[in-house]
C-alpha positions in Angstrom: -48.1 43.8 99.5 -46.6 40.6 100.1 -43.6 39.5 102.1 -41.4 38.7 99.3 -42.5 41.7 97.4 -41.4 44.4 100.2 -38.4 42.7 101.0 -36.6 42.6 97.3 -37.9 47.0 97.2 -35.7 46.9 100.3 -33.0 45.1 98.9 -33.6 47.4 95.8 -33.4 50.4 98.1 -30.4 49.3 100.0 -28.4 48.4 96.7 -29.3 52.1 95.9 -28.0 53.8 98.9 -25.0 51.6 98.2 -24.3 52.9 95.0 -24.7 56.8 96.2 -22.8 55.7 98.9 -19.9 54.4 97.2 -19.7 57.5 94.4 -20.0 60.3 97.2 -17.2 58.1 99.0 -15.1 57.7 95.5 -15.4 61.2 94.7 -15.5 63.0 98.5 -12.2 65.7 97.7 -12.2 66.0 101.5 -10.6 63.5 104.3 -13.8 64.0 106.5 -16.2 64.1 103.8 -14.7 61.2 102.5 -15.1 59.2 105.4 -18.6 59.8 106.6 -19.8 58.4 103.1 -17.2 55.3 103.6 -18.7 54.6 106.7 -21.8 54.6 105.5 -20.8 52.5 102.9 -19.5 49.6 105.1 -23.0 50.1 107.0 -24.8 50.0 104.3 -23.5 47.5 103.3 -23.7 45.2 106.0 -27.6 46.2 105.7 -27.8 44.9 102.4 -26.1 41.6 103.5 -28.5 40.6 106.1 -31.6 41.0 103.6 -29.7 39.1 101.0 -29.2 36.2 103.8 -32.9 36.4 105.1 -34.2 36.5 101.5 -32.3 33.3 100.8 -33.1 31.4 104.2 -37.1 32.3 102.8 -35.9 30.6 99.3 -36.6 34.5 97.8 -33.5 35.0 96.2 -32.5 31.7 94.3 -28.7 31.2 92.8 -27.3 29.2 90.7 -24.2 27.3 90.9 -21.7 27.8 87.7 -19.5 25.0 86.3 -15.9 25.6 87.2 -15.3 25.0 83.6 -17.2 28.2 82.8 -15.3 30.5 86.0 -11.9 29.1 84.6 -13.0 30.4 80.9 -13.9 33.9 82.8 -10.6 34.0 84.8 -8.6 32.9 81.5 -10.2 35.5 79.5 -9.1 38.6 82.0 -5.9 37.5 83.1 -5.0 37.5 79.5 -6.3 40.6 79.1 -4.4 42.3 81.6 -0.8 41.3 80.4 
């Protein structure tokens, strides 16, 4: 398996845990409970990060830059919606 290949089924895996992470922390009915899942969640988290940042140093994970003119149509469109 190549490089690239095992790192994005990490990131997959780590965007995983984040999600079960964040419902178990959403729905914990108990203080403890609750927070054993949120710090998870934060670690997690911070896991997923540095993957994301080493995938992009390696040119794995391209972006792309969006036009202002198409985030100001986004914000526009929300804050309208929210009045």
């Amino acid at each position: 398996m190549e490089d690239k290949q095992a790192m994005e089924n990490i990131l997959l895996t780590a965007k995983g845990v984040c999600d079960l992470y964040m419902h178990g922390t959403l729905e914990a009915s108990d203080s403890r409970v609750h927070q054993a899942f949120d710090k998870a969640l934060n670690e997690s988290l911070c896991m997923q990060d540095e993957i994301y940042q080493k995938m992009t140093a390696k040119g794995w994970y391209p972006t792309e830059q969006v036009e202002q003119q198409k985030i100001d149509k986004v914000k526009q469109k929300f804050s309208s919606s929210m009045q």
